[in-house]
C-alpha positions as CSV (number, residue, x, y, z in Angstrom):
1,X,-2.8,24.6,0.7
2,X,-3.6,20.8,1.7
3,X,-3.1,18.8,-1.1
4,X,-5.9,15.8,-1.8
5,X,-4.7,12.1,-2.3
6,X,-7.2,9.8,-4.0
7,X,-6.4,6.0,-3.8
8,X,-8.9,4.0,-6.0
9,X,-9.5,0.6,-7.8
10,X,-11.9,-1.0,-10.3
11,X,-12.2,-4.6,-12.2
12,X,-13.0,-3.8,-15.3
13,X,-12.2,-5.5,-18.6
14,X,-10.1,-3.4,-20.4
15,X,-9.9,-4.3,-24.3
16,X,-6.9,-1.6,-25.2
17,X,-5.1,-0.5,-22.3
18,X,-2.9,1.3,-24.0
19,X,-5.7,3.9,-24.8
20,X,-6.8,4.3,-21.7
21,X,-2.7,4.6,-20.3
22,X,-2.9,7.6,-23.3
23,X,-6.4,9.3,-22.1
24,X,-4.8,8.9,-18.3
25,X,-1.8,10.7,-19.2
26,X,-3.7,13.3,-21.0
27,X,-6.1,14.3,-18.2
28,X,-4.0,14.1,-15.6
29,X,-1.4,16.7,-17.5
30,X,-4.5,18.9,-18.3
31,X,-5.1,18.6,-15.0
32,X,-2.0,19.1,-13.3
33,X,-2.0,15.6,-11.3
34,X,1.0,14.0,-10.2
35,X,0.6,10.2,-8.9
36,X,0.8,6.6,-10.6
37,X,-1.7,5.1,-12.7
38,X,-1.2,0.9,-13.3
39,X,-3.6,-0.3,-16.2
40,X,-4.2,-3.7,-17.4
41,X,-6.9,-5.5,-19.2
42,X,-8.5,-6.6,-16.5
43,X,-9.1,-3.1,-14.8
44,X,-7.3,0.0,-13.4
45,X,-5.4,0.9,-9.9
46,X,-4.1,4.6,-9.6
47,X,-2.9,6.9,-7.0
48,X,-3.4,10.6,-7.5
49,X,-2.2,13.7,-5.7
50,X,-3.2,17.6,-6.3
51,X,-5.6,20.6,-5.2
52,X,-9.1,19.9,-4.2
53,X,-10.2,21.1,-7.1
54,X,-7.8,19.5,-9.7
55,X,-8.9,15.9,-7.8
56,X,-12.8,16.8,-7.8
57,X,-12.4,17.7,-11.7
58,X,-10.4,14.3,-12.0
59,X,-13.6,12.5,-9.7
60,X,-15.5,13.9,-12.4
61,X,-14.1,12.4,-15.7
62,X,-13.5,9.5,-14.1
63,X,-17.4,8.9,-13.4
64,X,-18.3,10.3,-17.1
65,X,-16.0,7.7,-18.5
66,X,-18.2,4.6,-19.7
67,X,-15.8,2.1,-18.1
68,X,-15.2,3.7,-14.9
69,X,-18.6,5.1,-14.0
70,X,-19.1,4.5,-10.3
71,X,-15.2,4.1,-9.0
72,X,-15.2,4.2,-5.2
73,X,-12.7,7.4,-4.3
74,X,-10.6,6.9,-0.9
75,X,-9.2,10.7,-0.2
76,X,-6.5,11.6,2.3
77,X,-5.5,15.0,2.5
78,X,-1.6,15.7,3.0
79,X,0.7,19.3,3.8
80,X,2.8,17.9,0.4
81,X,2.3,15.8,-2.4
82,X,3.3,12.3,-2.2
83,X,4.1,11.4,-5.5
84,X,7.2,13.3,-7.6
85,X,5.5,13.1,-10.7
86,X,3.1,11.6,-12.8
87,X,3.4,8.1,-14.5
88,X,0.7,5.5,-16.0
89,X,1.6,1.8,-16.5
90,X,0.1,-0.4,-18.7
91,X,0.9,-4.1,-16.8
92,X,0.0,-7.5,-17.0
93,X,-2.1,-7.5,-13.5
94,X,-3.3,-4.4,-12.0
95,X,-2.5,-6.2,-8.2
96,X,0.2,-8.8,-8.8
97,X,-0.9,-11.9,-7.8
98,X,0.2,-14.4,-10.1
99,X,-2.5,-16.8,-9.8
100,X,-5.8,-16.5,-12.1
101,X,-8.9,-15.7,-10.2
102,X,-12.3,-15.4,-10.6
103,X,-13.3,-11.6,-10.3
104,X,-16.8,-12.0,-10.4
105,X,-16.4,-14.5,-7.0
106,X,-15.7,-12.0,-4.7
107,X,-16.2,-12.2,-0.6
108,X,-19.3,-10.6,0.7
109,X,-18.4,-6.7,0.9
110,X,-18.7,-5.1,4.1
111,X,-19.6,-1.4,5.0
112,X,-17.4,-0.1,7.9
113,X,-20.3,-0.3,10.3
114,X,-21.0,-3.9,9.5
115,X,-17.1,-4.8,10.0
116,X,-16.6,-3.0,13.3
117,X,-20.1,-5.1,14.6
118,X,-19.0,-8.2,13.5
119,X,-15.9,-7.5,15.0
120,X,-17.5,-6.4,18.0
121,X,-19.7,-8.9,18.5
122,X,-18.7,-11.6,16.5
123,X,-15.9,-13.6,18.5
124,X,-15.6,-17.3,16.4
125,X,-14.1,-15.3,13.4
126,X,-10.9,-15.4,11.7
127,X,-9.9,-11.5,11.3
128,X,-6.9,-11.6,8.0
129,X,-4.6,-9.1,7.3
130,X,-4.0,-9.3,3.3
131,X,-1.0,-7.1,3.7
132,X,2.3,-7.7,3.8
133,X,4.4,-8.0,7.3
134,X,6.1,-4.5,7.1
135,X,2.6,-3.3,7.1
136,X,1.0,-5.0,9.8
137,X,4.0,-4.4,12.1
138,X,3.0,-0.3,12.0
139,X,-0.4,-0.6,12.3
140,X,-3.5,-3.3,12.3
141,X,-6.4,-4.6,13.7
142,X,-6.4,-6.1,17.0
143,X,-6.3,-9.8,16.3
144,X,-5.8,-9.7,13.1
145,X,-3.6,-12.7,11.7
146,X,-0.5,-11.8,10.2
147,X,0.1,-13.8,7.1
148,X,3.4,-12.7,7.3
149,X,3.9,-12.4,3.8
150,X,6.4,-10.0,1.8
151,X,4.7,-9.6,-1.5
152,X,0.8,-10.2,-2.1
153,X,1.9,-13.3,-4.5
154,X,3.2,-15.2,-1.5
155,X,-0.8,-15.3,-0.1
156,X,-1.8,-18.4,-1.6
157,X,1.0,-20.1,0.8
158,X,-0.4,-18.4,3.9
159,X,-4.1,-19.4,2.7
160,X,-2.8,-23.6,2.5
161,X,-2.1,-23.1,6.4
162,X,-5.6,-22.0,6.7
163,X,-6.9,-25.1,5.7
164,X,-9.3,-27.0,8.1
165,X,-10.9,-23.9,8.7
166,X,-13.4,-24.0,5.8
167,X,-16.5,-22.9,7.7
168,X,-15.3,-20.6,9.9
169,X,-16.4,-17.0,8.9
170,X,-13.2,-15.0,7.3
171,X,-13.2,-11.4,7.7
172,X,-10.0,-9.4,5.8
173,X,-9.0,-5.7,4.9
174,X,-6.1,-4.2,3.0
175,X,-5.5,-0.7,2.5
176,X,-7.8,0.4,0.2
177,X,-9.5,-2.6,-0.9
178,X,-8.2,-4.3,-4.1
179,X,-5.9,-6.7,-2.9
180,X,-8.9,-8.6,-1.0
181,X,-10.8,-8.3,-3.9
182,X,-8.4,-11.4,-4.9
183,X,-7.5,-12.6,-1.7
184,X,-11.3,-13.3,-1.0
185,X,-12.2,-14.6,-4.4
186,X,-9.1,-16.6,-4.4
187,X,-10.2,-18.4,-0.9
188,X,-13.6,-19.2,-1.9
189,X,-12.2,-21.1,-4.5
190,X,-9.9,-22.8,-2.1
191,X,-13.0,-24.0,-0.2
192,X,-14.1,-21.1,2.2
193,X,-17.5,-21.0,1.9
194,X,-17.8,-17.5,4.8
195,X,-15.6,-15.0,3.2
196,X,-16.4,-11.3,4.0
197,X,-14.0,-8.4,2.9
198,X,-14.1,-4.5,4.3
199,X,-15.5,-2.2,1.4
200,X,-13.2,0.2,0.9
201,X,-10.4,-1.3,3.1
202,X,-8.3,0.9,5.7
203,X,-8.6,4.3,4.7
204,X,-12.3,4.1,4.5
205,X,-12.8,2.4,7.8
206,X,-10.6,5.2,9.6
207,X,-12.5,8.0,7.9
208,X,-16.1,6.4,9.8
209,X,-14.6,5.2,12.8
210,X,-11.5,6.8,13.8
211,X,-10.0,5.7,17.0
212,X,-11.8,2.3,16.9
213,X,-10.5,-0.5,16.0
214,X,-7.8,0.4,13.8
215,X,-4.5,0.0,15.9
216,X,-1.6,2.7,14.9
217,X,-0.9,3.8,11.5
218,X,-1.1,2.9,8.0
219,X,1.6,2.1,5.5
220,X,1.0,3.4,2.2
221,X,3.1,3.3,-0.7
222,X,4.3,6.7,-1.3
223,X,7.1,8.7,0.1
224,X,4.9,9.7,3.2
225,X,5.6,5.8,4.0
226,X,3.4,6.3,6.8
227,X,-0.3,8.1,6.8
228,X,-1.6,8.7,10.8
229,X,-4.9,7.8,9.4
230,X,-6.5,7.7,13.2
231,X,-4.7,11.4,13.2
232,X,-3.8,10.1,17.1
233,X,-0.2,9.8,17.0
234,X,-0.4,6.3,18.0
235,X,2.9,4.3,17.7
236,X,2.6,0.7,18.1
237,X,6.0,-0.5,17.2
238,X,9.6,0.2,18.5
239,X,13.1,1.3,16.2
240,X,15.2,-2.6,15.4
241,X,18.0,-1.0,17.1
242,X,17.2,0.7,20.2
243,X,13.5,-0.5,20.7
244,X,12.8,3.3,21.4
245,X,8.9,3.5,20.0
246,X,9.2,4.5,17.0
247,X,7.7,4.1,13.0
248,X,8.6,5.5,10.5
249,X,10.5,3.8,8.0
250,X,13.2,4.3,5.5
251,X,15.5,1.8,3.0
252,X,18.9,1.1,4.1
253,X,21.8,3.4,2.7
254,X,23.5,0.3,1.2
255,X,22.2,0.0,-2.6
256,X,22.6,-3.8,-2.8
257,X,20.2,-4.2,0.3
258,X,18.0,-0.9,0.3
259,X,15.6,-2.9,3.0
260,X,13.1,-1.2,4.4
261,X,13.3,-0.6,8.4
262,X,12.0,1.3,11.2
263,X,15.2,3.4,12.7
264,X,15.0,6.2,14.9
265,X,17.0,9.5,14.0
266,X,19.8,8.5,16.8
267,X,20.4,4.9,15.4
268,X,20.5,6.2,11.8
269,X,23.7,8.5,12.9
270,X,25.0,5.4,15.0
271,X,24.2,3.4,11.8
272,X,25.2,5.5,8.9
273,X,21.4,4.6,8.0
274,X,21.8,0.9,7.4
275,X,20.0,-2.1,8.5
276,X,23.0,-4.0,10.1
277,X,27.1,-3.5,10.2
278,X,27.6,-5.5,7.4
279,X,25.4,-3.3,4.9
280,X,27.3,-0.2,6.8
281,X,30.7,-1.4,6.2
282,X,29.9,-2.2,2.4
283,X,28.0,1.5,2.1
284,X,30.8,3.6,4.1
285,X,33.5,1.3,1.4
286,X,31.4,2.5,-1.4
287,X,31.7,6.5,-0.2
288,X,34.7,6.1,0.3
289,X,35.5,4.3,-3.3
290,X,33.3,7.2,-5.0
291,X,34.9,10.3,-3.0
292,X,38.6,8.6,-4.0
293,X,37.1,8.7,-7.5
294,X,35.9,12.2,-7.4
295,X,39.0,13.5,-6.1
296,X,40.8,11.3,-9.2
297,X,38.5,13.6,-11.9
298,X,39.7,16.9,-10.8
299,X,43.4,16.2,-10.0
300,X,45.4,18.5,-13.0
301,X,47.6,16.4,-14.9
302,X,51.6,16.9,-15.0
303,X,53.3,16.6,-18.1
């Protein structure tokens, strides 16, 4: 049975979150729906995984509900579910971005069709990636800038290196959407007068135009990781190690570090799944600490 992934957003002010965390945990137990819900006051971001059915039913009460009537739906269908369980969140930002924004100053939203022609035939553009760097590096579009940021807050540092370039038309995507919602608002109050975002980010551009643009995969933040989202294969990135192509990633063995990086299955043997010798010394010191301690609880005492 495929399993159905829905990825959605909506800015929405929120007067008791806590309510809504309580209805989200109710329908989505009634349901059977296993994902991660984060609601704040000023709206709602959730991940959900199940049947088609149980999703279509949850597409449903989410469009009947008076404060989330209309919620755009990205769906990816999967052989497993991505999620362990269910949880709902109720947080002080719904995308953490640390910097006050005016929601209702957006960038112009853009249909798939109208990014790929701008990006067709539009070359005096600036083409943003409002991800983060270990997203870009697995897959992006060709020329897109990479901020090379680490966490979403750190854009506002990326967007002062910008400046000078007030008139030039700004086009940017993320991976579903939401976290150009801010990015875009957040530049037009820095000046940029052309801002433009793609509606529905990613996911819904590789659903129109597969095998377009889109370079590679998607990162997506789940245990999958990594969603194929052109379904081609393509790998546009190499394992640190060997520089075999390679990208899938996984979070180094050593719990102090637990970075994520793209290894292949020969250098995580070589590597004892670590990013570097230093983390692998400290994690094979830690086995060995544990399986000395082990041993220590079942030795029989002499009297």
């Amino acid at each position: 049975m495929k399993i159905s992934i829905l990825l959605y957003y909506k800015f929405v002010n929120i007067e008791k979150p806590y309510e809504i965390k309580l209805q989200q945990e109710e329908i989505c137990k009634e349901l059977g729906l296993k994902g991660r819900i984060l609601i704040a006051k000023e709206g709602i971001n959730g991940s959900v995984s199940g049947s088609k059915e149980q999703t279509k039913s949850y597409i449903k009460f989410m469009n009947s509900h008076p404060l989330f009537g209309k919620t755009m739906f990205k769906e990816e269908l999967s052989k497993e579910h991505p999620f362990k369980r269910f949880s709902a969140h109720v947080k002080k930002e719904i995308v953490r971005f640390e910097k006050p924004v005016n929601m209702k100053n957006t960038g112009a939203h853009l249909n798939p069709k109208e990014f790929l022609n701008i990006l067709e035939k539009n070359k005096d553009i600036i083409l943003i990636d409002a991800r983060n760097d270990y997203e870009y590096e697995v897959g992006h579009f060709k020329n897109a800038i990479n901020p090379e940021t680490e966490t979403f807050t750190e854009f506002p540092d990326f967007v002062e290196k910008l400046k000078g370039n007030e008139n030039k038309k700004i086009l940017m995507y993320c991976t579903g959407g939401i976290r150009c919602e801010k990015a875009s608002a957040y530049m037009k109050e820095q000046g940029f007068k052309d801002v433009n975002q793609l509606k529905g980010g990613v996911l819904n551009f590789c659903k129109q135009f597969p095998n377009t643009a889109w370079k590679g995969k998607l990162f997506v933040f789940d245990k999958r990781l990594i969603s194929d989202v052109n379904q081609s294969g393509e790998i546009i990135t190499s394992c640190s190690y060997c520089k075999k192509d390679y990208d899938q990633y996984r979070n180094c063995k050593n719990s102090l570090c637990d970075k994520l990086i793209i290894q292949c299955k020969s250098c995580q043997e070589d590597m004892n799944k670590c990013c570097s010798e230093a983390c692998k010394e400290i994690h094979e010191k830690h086995l060995r600490e544990k399986q000395i301690a082990n041993q220590g609880k079942h030795r029989i005492p002499i009297n």
